[in-house]
PDB file of the backbone (N, CA, C, O) and the ligand in Angstrom, with CONECT records:
HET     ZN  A 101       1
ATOM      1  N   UNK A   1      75.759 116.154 100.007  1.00  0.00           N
ATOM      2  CA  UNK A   1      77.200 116.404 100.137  1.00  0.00           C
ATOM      3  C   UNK A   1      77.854 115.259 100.900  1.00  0.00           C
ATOM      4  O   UNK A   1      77.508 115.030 102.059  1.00  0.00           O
ATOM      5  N   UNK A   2      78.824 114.504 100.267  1.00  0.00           N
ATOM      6  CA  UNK A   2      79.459 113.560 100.565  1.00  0.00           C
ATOM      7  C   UNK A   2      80.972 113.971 101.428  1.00  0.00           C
ATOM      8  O   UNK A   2      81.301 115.146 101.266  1.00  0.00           O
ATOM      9  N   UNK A   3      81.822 113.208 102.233  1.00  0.00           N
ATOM     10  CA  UNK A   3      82.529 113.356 102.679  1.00  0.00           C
ATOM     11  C   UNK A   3      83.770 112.582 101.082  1.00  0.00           C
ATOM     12  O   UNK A   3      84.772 113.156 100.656  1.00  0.00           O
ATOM     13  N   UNK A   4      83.377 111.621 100.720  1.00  0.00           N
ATOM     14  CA  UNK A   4      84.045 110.933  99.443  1.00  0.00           C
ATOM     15  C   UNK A   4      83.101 110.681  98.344  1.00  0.00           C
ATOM     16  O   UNK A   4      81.882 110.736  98.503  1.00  0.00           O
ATOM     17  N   UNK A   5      83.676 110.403  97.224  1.00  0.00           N
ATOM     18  CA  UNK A   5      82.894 109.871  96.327  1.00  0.00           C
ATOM     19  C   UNK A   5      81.973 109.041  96.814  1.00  0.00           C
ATOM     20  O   UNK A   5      82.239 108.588  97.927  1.00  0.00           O
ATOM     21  N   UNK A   6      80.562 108.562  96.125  1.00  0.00           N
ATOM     22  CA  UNK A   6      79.833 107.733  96.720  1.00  0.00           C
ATOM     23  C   UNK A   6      80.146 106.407  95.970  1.00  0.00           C
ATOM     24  O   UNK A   6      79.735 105.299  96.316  1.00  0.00           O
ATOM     25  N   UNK A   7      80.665 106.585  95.257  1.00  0.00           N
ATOM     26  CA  UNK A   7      81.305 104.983  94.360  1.00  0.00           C
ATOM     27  C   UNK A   7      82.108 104.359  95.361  1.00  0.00           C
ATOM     28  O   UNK A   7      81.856 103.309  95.952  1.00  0.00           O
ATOM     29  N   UNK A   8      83.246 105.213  95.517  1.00  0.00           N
ATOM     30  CA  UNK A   8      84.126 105.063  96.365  1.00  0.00           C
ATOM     31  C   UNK A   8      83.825 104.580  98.092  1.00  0.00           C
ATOM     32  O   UNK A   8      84.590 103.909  98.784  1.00  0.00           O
ATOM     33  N   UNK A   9      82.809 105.012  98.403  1.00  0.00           N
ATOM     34  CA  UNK A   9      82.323 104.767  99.749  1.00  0.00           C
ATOM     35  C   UNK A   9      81.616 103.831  99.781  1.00  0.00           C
ATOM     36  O   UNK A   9      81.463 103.286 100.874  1.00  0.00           O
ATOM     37  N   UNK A  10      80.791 103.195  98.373  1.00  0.00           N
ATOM     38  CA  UNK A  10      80.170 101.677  98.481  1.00  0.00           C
ATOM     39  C   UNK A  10      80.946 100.478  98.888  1.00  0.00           C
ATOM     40  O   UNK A  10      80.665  99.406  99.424  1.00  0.00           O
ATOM     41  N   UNK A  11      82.027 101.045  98.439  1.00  0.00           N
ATOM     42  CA  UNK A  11      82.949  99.419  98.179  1.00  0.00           C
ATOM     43  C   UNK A  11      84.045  99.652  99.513  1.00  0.00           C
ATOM     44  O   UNK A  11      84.982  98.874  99.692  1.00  0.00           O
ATOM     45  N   UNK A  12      83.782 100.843 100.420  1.00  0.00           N
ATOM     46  CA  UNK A  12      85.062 100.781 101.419  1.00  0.00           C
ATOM     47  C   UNK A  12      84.357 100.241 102.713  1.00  0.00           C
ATOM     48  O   UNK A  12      83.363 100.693 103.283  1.00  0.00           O
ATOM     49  N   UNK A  13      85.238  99.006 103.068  1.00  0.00           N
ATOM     50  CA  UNK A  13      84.579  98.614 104.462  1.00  0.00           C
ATOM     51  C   UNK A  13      86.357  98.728 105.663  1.00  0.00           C
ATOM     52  O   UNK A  13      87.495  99.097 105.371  1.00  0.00           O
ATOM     53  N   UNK A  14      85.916  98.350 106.615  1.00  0.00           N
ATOM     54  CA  UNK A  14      86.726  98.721 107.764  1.00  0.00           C
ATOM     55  C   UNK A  14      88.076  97.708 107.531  1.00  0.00           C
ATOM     56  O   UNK A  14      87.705  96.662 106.999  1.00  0.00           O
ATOM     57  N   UNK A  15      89.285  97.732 107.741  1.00  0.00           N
ATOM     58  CA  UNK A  15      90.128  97.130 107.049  1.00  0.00           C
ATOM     59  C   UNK A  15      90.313  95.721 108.012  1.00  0.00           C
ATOM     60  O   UNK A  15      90.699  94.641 107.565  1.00  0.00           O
ATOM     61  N   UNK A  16      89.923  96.006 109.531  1.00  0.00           N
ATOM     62  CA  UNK A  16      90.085  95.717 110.359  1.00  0.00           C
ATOM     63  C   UNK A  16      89.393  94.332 110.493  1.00  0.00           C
ATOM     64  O   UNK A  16      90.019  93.272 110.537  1.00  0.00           O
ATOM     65  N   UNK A  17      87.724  94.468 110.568  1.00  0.00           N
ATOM     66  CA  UNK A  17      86.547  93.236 110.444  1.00  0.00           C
ATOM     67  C   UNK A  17      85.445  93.249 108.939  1.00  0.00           C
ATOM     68  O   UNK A  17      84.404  92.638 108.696  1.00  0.00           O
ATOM     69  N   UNK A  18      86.112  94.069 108.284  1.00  0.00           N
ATOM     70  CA  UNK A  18      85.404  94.166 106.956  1.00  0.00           C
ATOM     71  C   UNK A  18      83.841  94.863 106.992  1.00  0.00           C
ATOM     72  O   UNK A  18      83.273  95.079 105.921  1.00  0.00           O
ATOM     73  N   UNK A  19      83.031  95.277 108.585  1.00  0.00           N
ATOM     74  CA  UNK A  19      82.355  96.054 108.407  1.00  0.00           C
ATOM     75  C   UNK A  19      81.881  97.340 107.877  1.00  0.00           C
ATOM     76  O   UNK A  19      82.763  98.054 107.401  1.00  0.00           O
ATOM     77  N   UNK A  20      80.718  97.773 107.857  1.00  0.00           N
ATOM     78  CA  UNK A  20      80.902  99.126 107.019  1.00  0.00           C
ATOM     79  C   UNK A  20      81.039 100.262 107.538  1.00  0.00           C
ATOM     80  O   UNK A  20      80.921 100.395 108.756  1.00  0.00           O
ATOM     81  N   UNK A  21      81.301 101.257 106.763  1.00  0.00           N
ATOM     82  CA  UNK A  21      81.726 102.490 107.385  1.00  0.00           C
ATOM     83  C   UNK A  21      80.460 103.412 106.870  1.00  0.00           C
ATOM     84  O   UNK A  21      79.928 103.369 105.761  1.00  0.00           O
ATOM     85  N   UNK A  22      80.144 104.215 107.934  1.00  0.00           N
ATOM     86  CA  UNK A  22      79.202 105.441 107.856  1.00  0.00           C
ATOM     87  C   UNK A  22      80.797 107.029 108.251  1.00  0.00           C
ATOM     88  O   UNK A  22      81.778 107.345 108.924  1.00  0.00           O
ATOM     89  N   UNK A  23      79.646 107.494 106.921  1.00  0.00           N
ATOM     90  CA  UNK A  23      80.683 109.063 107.174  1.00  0.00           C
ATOM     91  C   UNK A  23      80.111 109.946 108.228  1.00  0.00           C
ATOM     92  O   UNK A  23      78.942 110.164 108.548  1.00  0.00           O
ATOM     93  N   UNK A  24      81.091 110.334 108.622  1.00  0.00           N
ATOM     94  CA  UNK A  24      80.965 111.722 109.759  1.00  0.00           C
ATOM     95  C   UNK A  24      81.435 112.922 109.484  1.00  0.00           C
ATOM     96  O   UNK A  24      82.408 113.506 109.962  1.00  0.00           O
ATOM     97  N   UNK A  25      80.421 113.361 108.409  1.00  0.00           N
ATOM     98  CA  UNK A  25      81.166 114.530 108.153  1.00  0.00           C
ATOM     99  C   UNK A  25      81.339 115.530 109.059  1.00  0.00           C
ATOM    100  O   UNK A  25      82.443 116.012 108.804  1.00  0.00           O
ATOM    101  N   UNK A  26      80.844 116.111 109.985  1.00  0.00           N
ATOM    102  CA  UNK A  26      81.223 116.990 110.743  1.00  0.00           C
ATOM    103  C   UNK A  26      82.846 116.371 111.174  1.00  0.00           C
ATOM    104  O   UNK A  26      83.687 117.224 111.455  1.00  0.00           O
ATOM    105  N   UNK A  27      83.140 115.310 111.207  1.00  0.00           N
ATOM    106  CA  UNK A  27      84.127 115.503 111.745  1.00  0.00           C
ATOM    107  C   UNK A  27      85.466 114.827 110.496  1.00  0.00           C
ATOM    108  O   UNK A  27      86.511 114.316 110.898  1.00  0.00           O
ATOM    109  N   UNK A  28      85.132 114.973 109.077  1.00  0.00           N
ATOM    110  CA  UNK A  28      86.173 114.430 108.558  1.00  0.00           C
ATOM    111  C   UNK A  28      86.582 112.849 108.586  1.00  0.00           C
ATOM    112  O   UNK A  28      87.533 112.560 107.859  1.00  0.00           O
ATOM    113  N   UNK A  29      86.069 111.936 109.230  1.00  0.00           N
ATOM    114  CA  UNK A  29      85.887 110.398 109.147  1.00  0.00           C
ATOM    115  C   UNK A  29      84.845 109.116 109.458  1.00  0.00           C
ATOM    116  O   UNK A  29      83.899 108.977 110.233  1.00  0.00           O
ATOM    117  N   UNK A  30      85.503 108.240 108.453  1.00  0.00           N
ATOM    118  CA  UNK A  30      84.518 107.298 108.399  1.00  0.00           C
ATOM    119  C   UNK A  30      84.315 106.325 109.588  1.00  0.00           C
ATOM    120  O   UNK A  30      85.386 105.892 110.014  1.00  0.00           O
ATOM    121  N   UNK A  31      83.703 106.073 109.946  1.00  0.00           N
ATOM    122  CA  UNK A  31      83.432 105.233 111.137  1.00  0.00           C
ATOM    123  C   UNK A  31      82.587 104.000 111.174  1.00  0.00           C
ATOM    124  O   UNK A  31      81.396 103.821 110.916  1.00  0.00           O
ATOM    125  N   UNK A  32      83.741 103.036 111.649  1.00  0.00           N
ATOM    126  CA  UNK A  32      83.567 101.778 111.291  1.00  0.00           C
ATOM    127  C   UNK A  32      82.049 101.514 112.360  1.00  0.00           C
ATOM    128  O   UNK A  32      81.798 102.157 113.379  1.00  0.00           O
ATOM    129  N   UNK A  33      81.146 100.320 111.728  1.00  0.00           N
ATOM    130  CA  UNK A  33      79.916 100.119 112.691  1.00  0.00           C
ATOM    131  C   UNK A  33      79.970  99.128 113.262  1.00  0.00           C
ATOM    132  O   UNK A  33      78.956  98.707 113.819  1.00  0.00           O
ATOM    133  N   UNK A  34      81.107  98.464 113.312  1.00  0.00           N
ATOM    134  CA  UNK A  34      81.264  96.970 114.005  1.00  0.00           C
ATOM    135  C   UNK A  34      82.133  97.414 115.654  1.00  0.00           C
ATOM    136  O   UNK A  34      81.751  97.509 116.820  1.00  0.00           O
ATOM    137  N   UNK A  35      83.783  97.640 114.759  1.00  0.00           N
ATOM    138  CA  UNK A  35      84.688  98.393 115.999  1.00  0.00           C
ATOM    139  C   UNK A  35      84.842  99.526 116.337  1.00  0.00           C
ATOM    140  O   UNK A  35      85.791  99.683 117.105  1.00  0.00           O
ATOM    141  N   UNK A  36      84.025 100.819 115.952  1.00  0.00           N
ATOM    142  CA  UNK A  36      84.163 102.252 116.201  1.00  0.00           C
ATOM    143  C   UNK A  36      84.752 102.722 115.794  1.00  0.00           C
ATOM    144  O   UNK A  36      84.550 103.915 115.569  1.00  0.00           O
ATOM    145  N   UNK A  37      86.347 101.834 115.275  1.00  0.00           N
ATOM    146  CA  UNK A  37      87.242 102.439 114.539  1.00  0.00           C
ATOM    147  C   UNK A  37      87.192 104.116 114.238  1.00  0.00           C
ATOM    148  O   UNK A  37      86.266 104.544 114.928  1.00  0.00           O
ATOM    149  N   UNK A  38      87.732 105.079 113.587  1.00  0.00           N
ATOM    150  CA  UNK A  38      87.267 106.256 113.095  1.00  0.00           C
ATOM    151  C   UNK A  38      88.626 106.835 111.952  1.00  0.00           C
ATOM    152  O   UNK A  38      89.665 107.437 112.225  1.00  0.00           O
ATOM    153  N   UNK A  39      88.147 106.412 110.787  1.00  0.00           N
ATOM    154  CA  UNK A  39      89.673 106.569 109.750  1.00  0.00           C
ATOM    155  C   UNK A  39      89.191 108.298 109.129  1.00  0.00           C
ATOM    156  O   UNK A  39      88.094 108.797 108.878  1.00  0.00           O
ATOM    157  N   UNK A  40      90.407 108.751 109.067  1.00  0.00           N
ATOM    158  CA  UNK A  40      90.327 109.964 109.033  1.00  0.00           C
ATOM    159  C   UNK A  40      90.550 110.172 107.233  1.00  0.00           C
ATOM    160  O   UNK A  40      91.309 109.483 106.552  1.00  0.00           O
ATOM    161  N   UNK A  41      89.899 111.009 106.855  1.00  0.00           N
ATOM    162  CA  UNK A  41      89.379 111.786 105.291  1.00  0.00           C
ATOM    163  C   UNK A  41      90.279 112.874 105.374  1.00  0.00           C
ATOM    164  O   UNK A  41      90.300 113.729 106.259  1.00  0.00           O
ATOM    165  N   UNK A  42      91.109 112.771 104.271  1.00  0.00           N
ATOM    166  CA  UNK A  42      91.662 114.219 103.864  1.00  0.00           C
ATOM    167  C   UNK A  42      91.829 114.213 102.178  1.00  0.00           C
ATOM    168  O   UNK A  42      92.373 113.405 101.426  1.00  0.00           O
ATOM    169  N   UNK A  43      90.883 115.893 101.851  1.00  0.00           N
ATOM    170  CA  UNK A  43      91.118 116.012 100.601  1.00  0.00           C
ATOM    171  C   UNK A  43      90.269 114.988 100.040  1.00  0.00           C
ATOM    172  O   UNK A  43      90.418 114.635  98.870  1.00  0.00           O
ATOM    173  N   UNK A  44      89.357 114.469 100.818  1.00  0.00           N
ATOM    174  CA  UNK A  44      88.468 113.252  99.598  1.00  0.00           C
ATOM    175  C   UNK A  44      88.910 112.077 100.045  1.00  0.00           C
ATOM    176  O   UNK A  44      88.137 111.203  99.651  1.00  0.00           O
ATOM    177  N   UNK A  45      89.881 111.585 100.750  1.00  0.00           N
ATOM    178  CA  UNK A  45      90.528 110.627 100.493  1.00  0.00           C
ATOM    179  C   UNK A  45      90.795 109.525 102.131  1.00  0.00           C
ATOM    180  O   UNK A  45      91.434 109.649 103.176  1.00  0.00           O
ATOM    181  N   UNK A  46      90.215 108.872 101.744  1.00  0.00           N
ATOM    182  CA  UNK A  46      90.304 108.370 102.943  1.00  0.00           C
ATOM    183  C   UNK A  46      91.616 107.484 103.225  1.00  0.00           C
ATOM    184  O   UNK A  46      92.441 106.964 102.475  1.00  0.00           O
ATOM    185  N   UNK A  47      91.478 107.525 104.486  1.00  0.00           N
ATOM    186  CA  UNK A  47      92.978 106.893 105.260  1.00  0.00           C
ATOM    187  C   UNK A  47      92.591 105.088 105.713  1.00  0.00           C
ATOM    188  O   UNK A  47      92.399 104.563 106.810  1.00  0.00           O
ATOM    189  N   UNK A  48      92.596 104.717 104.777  1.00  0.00           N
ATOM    190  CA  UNK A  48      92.368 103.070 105.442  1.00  0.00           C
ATOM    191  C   UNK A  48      93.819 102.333 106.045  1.00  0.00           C
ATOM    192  O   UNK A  48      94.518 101.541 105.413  1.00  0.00           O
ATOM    193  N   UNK A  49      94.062 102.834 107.464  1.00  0.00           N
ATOM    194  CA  UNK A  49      95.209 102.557 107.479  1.00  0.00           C
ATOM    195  C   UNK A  49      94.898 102.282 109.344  1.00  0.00           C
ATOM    196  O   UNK A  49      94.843 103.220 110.139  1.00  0.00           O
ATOM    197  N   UNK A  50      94.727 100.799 109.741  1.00  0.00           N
ATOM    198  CA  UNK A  50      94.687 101.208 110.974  1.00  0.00           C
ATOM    199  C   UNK A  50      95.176 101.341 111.954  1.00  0.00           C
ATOM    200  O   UNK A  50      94.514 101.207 112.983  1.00  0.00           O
ATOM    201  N   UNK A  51      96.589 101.670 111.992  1.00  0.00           N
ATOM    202  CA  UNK A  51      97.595 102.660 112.458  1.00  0.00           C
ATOM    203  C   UNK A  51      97.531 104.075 112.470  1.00  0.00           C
ATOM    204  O   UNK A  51      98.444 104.748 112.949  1.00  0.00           O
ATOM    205  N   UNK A  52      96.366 104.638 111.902  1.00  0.00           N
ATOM    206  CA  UNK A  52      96.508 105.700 111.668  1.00  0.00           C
ATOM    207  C   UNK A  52      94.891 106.124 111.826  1.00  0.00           C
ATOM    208  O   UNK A  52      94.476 107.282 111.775  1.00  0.00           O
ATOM    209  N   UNK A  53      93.939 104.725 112.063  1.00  0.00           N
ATOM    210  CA  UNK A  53      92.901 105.070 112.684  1.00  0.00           C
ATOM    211  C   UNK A  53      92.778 105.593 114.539  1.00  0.00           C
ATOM    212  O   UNK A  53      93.711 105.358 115.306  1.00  0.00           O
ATOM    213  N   UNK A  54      91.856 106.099 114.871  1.00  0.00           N
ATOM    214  CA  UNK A  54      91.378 106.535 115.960  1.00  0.00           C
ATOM    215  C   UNK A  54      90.307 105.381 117.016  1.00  0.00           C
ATOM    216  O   UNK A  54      89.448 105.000 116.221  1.00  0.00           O
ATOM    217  N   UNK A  55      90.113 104.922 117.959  1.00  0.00           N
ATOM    218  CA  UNK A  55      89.484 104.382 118.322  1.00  0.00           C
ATOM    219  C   UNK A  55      90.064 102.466 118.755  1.00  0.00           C
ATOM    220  O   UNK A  55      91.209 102.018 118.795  1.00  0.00           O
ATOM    221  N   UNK A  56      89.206 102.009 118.919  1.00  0.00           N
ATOM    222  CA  UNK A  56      89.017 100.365 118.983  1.00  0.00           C
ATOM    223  C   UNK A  56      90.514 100.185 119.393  1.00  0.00           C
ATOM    224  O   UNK A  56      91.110  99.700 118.431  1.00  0.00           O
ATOM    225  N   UNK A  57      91.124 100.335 120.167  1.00  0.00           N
ATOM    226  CA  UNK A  57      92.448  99.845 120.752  1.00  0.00           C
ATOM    227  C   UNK A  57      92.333  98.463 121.502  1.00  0.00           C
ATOM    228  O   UNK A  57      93.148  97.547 121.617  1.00  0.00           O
ATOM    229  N   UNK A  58      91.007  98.626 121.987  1.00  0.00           N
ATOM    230  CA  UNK A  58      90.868  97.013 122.226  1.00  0.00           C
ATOM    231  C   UNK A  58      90.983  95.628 122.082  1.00  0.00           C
ATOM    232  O   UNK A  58      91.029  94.588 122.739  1.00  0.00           O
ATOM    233  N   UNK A  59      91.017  96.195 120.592  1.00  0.00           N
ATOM    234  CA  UNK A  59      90.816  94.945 119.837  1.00  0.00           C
ATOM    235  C   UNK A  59      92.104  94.458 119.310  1.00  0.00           C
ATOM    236  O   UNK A  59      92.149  93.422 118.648  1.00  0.00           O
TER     237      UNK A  59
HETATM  238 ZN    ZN A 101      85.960  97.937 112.235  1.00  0.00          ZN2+
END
């Protein structure tokens, strides 16, 4: 059980440093493995938007 398509999740990397994203499904988003980032899934669909991600303010 996928959080997204798995087609769809090959080709999505972090918008931010282009790293990849591992899903979290317990919690509804993908999470970047470079900046922690954490883009939020709704309905299948992920939010590549990082304004609207969670995390890495640091950067
Ligand atoms: Zn990132």
């Amino acid at each position: 059980m996928s959080l997204i398509d798995p087609s769809l999740a090959a080709i999505l990397v972090c918008p931010v440093d282009k790293a990849d994203l591992t899903e979290d499904e317990a919690a509804s988003r993908l999470v970047c493995q470079q900046c922690g980032r954490r883009y939020p899934v709704r309905d299948g669909i992920p939010i590549m938007l990082i304004d609207q991600a969670e995390g890495g303010s640091n950067e």
